[in-house]
Structures are given as C-alpha cells and as structure tokens.
C-alpha positions in Angstrom: -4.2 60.7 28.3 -5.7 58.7 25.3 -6.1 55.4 26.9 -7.9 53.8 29.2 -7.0 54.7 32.9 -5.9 52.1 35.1 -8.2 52.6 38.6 -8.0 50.7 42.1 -10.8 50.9 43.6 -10.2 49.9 47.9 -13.3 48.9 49.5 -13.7 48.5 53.8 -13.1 45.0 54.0 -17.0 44.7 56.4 -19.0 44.4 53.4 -18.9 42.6 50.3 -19.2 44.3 47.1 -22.1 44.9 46.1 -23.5 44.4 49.8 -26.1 42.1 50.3 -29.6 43.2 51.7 -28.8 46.8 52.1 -27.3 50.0 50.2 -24.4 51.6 51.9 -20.7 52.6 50.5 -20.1 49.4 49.1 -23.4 49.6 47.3 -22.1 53.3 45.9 -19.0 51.7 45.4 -20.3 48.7 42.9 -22.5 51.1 40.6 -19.4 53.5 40.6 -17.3 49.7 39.0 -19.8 48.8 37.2 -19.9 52.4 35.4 -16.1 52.3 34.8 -15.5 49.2 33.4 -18.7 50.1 31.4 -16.8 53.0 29.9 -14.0 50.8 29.2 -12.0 51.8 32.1 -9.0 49.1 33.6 -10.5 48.4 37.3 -8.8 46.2 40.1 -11.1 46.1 42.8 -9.8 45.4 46.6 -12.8 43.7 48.2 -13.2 40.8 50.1 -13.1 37.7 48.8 -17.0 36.9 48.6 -17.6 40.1 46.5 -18.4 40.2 42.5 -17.4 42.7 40.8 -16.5 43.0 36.8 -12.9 44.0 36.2 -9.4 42.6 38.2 -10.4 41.5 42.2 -8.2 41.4 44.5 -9.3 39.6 47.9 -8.6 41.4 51.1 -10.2 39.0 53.6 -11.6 35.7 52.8 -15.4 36.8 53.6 -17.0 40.2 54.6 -15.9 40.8 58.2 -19.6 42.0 59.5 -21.8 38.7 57.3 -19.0 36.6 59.2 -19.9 37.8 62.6 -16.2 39.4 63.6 -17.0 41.8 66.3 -13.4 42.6 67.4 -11.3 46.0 66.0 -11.3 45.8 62.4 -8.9 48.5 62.0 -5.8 45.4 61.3 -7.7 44.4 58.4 -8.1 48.0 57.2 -4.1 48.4 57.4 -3.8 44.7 55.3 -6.2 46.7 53.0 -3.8 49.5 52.9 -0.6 47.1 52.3 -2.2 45.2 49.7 -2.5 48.4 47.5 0.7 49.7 48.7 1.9 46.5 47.5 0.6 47.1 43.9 0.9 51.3 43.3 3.0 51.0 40.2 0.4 49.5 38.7 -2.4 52.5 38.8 -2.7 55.7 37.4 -5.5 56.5 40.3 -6.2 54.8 43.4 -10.0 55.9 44.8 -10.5 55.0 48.2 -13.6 54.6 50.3 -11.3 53.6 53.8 -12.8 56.9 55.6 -10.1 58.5 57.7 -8.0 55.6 57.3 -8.1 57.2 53.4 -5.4 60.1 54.6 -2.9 57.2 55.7 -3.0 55.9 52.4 -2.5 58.7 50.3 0.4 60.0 52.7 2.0 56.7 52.3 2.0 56.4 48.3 3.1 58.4 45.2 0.1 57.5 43.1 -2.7 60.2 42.5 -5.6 59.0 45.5 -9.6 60.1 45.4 -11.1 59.3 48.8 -14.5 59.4 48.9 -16.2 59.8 52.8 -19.6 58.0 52.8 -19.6 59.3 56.8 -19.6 61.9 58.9 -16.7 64.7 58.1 -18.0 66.7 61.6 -16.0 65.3 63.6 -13.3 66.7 66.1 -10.4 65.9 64.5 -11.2 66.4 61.1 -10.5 70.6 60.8 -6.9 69.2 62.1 -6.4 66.4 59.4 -7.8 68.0 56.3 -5.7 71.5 57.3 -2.6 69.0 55.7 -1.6 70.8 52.9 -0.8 66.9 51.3 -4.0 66.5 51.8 -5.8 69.2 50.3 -6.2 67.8 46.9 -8.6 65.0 47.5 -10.7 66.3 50.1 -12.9 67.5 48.2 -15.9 64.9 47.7 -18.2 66.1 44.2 -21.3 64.2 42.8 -22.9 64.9 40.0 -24.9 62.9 37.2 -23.6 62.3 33.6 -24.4 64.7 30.6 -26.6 61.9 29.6 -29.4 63.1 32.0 -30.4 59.6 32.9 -33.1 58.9 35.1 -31.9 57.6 38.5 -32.9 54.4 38.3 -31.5 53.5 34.6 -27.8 51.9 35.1 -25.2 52.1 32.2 -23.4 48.9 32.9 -21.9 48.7 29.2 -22.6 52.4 26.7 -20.2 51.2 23.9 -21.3 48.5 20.8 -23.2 48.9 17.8 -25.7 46.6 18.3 -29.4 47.4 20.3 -29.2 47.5 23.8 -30.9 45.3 25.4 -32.3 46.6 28.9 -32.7 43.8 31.9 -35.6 44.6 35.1 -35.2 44.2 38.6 -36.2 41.1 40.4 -38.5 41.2 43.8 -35.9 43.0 45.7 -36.2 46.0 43.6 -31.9 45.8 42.8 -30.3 45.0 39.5 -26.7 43.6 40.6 -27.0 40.6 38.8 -26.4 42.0 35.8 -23.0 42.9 36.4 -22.2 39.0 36.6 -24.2 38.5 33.1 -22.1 41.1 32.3 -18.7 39.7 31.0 -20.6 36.9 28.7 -22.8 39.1 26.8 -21.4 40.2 23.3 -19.2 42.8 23.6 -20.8 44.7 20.8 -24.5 45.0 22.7 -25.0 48.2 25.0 -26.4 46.4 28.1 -28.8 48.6 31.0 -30.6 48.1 34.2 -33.6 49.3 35.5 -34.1 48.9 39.5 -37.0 49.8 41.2 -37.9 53.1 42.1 -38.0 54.6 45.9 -34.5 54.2 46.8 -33.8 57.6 46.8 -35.0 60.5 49.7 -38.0 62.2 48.6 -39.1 58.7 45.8 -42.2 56.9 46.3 -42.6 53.1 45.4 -44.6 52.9 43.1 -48.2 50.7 43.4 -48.8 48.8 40.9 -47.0 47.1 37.8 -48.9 49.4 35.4 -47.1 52.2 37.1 -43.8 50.4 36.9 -43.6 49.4 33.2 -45.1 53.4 32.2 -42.0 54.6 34.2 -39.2 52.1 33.0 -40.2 52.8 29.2 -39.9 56.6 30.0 -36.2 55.6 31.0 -35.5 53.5 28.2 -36.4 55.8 25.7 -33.9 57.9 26.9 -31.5 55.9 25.5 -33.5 54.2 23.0 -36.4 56.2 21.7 -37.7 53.6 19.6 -37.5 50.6 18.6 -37.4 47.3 18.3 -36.5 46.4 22.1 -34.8 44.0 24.1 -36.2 43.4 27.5 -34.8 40.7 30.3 -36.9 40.2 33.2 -35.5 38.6 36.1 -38.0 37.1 38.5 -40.7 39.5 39.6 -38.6 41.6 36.6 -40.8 39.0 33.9 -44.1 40.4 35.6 -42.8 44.2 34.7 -41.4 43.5 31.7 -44.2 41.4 30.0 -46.4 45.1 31.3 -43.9 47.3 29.3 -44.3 44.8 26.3 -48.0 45.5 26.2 -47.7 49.2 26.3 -45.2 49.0 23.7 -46.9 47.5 21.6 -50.0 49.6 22.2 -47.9 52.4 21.5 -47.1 51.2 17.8 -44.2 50.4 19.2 -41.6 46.8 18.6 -40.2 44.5 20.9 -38.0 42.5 19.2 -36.9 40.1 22.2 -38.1 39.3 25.2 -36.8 36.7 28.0 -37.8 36.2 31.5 -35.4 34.3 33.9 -36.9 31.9 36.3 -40.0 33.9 36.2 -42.8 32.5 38.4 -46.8 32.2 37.1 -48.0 31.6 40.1 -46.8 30.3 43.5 -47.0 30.9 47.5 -46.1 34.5 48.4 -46.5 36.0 51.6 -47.8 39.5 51.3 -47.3 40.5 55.0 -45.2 43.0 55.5 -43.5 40.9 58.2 -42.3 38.4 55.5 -40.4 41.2 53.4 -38.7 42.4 56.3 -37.3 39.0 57.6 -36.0 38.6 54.0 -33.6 41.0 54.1 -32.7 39.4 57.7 -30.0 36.4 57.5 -31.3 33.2 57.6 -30.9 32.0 61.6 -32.2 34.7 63.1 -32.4 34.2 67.4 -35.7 33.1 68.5 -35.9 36.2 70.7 -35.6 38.5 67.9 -38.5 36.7 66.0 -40.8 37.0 68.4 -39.9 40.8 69.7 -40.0 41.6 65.7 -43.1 39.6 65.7 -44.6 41.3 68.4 -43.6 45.1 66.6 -44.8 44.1 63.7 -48.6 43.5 65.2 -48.0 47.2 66.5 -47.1 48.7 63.2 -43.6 49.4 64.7 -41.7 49.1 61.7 -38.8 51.6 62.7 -38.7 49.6 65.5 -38.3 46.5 64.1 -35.6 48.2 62.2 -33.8 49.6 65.6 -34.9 45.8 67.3 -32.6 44.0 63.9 -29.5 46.6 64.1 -29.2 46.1 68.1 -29.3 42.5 67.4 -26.2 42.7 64.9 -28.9 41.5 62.0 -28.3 44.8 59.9 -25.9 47.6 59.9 -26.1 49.5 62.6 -24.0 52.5 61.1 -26.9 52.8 58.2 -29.4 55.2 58.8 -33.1 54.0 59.4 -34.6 55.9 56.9 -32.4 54.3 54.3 -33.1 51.2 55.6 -36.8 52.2 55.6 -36.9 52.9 51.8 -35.1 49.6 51.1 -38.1 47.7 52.9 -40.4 50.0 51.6 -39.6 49.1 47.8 -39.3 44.9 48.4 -42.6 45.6 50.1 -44.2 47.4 47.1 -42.8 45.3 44.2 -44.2 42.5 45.9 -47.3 43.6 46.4 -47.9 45.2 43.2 -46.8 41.7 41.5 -49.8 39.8 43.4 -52.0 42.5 41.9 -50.8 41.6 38.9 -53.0 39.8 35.9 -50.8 39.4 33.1 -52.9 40.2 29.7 -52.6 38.4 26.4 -49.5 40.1 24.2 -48.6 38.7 21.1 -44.5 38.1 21.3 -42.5 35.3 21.5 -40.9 34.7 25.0 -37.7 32.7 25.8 -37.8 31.7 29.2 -34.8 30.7 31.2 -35.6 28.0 34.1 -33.1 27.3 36.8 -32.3 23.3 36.6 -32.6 23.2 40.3 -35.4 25.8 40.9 -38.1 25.5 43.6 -41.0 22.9 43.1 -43.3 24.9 44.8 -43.1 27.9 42.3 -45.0 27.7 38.7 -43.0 28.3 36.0 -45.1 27.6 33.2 -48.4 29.1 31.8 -46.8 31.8 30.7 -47.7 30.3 27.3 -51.4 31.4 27.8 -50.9 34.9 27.4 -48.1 34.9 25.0 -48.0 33.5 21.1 -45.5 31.0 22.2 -42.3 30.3 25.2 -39.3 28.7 24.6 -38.4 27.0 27.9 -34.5 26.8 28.3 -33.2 24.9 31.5 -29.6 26.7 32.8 -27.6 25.5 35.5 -28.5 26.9 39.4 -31.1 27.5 41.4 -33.2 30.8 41.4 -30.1 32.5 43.2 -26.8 30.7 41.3 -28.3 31.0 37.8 -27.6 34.8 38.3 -23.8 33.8 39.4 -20.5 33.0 38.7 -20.3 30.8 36.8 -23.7 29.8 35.7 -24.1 33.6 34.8 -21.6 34.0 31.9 -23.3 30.9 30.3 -26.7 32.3 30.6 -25.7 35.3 29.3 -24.0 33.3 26.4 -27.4 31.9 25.5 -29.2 35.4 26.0 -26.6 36.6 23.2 -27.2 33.9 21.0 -30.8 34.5 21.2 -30.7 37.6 21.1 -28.8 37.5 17.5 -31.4 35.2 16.4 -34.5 37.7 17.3 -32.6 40.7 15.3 -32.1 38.4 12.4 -35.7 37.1 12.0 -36.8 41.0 12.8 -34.6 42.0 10.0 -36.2 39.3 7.7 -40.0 40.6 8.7 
C-alpha cells in the first residue's frame, strides 16, 4: 500500500487521552497517536470527549468515566465504544484496540483487520479458552519494539518529516511533554518537531539530580537526531530552567543555538520543596479532609507507598496501576523540582523570546531572565499557565513560535 493508512485507534472510555497525573494505557496509547500522525498516518481516535489528541476524535462519553467519579459497571459504555466503531468500519484500513477482553468482541463482530493491544493481565482463567479461537489467533500476539532510529527513551518523534531544523521542546515540572501534541497542528508543517520528558519513568531509570545532569543528557538525545547545529530549543515552565542549561553547554561546546523560547517560565517564585507538596499535586483538587490528614500523617513517617495505597483506596488515583509506576511518576515531579530550586541560571549570550500567559499567576516572577541573557523578547499569549498549552490558545502560540522561529534562521543565515 503506497498511501497513508487510515487507523482507529479505541481507547477505554475511564481515562482521557493522554491521562492526566499518571501513565497507564491511555498514556501508551497517546505517544503511539502522536507517532502515527507524526509519520503522516490518517488517525480517528475514539476517546472521551475531554481527551486531546492530534488527528480525527471521536467522543465516546462526554468526560473520562473514572475523573467524573462513575463508580457503577462501565462495561455499557465499553459496548457504546464498540458500536461507535462498528458504526464507522468502512472507513479504516486497521482498527487497534486497547478494550482488553472486550477487544475479542470487537474483532469477532467486524470485517476490518483489528490489533488489540492488552495493557493487563493475560493470566487469567479464561484466557487459554478465548485466545484457543482460531478467529482470533491473528492479533493476539502483543510485540514491542523501538524504531531503527535507536532513539533514546525519552526523545519523542511527534513530527519526522520537513526540511526545515527541528526544533526540540523540554518538559515542564511534571517531567511529561503532552503539550506538545496541542502545539502540534499550528507549527509549520515543514519543521521536524521533538520532545524531551524527564527521565525515570521507566523500571530500572533514575531521576536525575540536578539540572546540569538534565541538560548533559537531553543534548546526548538531540544529537541523535541533530548532531549539530544551530538549535532550536522550547522550554515550557521548569523546561526554560533546562533548556537555558543545555544552551550554555552548547555553546561551550562550540556549538549554535539559533533559537531559544521559554513559555511562561518562572525567575523566581514560592515553591514548596516538600515532598508532600509533589505528591498532593498529582491528587485532584478537593481532596476529603480525612485523606489530608492520614497522607499528612504518612508523610511525617516516610510512608510514601503508603500514601500511595492511602490515595488509590480513597478513589484519588488508579487503583489498577501498579505502585511502583506510580512511585517513579512521583519520584521524577519530585526530582525536577528540586533540581530547579538548586538551580542558578548563569550568564549565556543568546537572545530569548519569552512567551507569558495573559492571565498567569501574580505570585510567580516572570521577568529577570534578562540578567543572564543578552536580551528577552516578552510576548503576552492568551491563558493562564495551563490553557496557554491548549486548545485553542495553543495553535496560536505555536503560530508565533513558527514565525519566530523563521525570523531566527533568517538572521542566522545573514551572520
């Protein structure tokens, strides 16, 4: 087939996609998206309706069933799920599902080719009877493997194809790079665009300490698809701390950034560094007073799986994901953060665009960045710290990041 395949992608309607405050399927399921449409791939995604992802969407439910507190039998809304792809089969030349077991009703029921992938356990005691289906055979087979391209884990492809530079965008606190895939859709089409998240995610990684360590790491990756340059480097956040690091070792390299922008990258302001604080922000909002203080009371202990075990009986995170993936997740917010307050930025001598949220926090500096750089460009967007990175503040940003972006290669070209 010389064209580009037309995919469905059918998520569990409990999470959105990508999930929010934890890894999981739907977490595999958006950097699977993300690489496809990347690759120029034709993806309808069947979510719910609170999930961004590039490519067609196609609501199953209004909101995530687990954020939304539905505690009944979810297993009508799977069905809907089911139907709604039934209802459009014509229309793919592949449907991959991530259902689990309800995965075998679906490819029973249609004629299109169907990948399910099982993000759970395959031990159980009716498997050996369901996968002995000779119409089932074909896609039971579950393979993973990393691309010829040898990239490090924590480097995302979200676009491989253009001519221009890549340009390469950093993680924020949280150590996760789904924004980009809202910037996505607004950035020229002819620009190669990356992410670096943070490092740790994965059994058997380490967080790493300090930003030092960070920016030595992420230039290791982005010379794997850029050896040299000039660069383009995006820092979201805590992502402006790490990328302003890389710049200096760059440049002390002999190497040349040729464009650097931070977005809504704080100078200074009030951070708790307790480890208490990262761990109720990946916790909703309300959280029952009876939970704070048994959490509170853990965390004086240094009962941190218990903490963990404490939030998942309370319905405040996943009880089906495991603790030690949970574990890493906290353990990388915690290090990013603390690394950033050990952070001094040093002089460089580059020209930084910086892009502040209209409606960001008063209590966080913005400026000053201007002390340690030759000069900043300060460009309000519309949003707060969290909507600038969204639909549809996002494909304007990303708009202005293009723009910029142009101007930096033509005044590069002109040195």
């Amino acid at each position: 087939m010389n064209r580009p395949l037309r995919i469905a992608q059918v998520a569990p309607p409990l999470e959105r996609v990508p999930p929010e405050r934890y890894g999981g399927t739907e977490r595999v399921m958006f950097e699977l998206i993300v690489e496809l449409v990347g690759r120029g791939h034709d993806v309808t995604t069947f979510a719910s309706g609170d999930s961004q992802v590039p490519g067609r969407h196609i609501p199953t439910v209004p909101m995530a069933l687990r954020p939304a507190d539905f505690k009944d039998d979810p297993m009508g809304y799977f069905l809907t799920t089911i139907q709604a792809v039934l209802d459009r089969e014509t229309e793919f030349d592949l449907i991959h599902s991530h259902l689990e077991w309800s995965s075998l009703l679906l490819a029973r029921a249609t004629s299109t080719p169907v990948v399910a992938t099982f993000h759970g356990r395959l031990d159980l005691p009716w498997s050996r009877e369901l996968f002995a289906a000779p119409t089932l055979m074909d896609f039971c087979a579950v393979a993973t493997r990393r691309s010829a391209d040898h990239f490090p884990p924590n480097l995302t492809p979200f676009r491989r194809a253009g001519t221009k530079r890549p340009v390469f965008f950093l993680h924020p606190g949280l150590g996760e790079i789904g924004y980009v895939a809202n910037l996505l859709p607004g950035i020229d089409p002819d620009v190669p665009v990356y992410g670096l998240s943070a490092i740790g995610y994965l059994a058997g990684e380490t967080p790493l300490d300090t930003v030092e360590e960070m920016a030595t790491a992420y230039i290791a990756a982005i010379r794997c698809v850029q050896p040299h340059g000039p660069y383009r480097l995006v820092g979201w956040c805590a992502g402006g701390n790490i990328a302003h690091e890389m710049v200096r070792q760059l440049l002390a390299a002999g190497d040349h950034v040729e464009f650097l922008a931070y977005l809504d990258a704080p100078s200074a302001g009030p951070v708790d560094p307790s480890w208490m604080a990262t761990f109720l922000n990946r916790l909703p909002d309300q959280i029952p007073d009876e939970l704070r203080a048994e959490l509170a009371a853990l965390d004086r202990v240094g009962d941190r799986r218990g903490m963990i075990v404490a939030s998942q009986a309370a319905g405040m995170l996943p009880a089906n994901l495991p603790l030690d993936t949970i574990e890493r997740y906290l353990s990388v917010a915690y290090a990013v953060k603390v690394a950033k307050l050990a952070y001094t930025p040093p002089p460089i001598p580059v020209t930084l665009t910086h892009y502040l949220a209209i409606d960001r926090d008063p209590i966080w500096t913005m400026d000053g960045w201007e002390k340690v750089t030759d000069r900043v460009d300060y460009i309000e967007v519309a949003g707060d710290h969290m909507t600038m990175v969204e639909p549809p503040n996002a494909q304007t940003l990303a708009g202005l990041l293009s723009e910029a972006m142009d101007r930096a290669s033509t005044a590069s070209r002109a040195r």
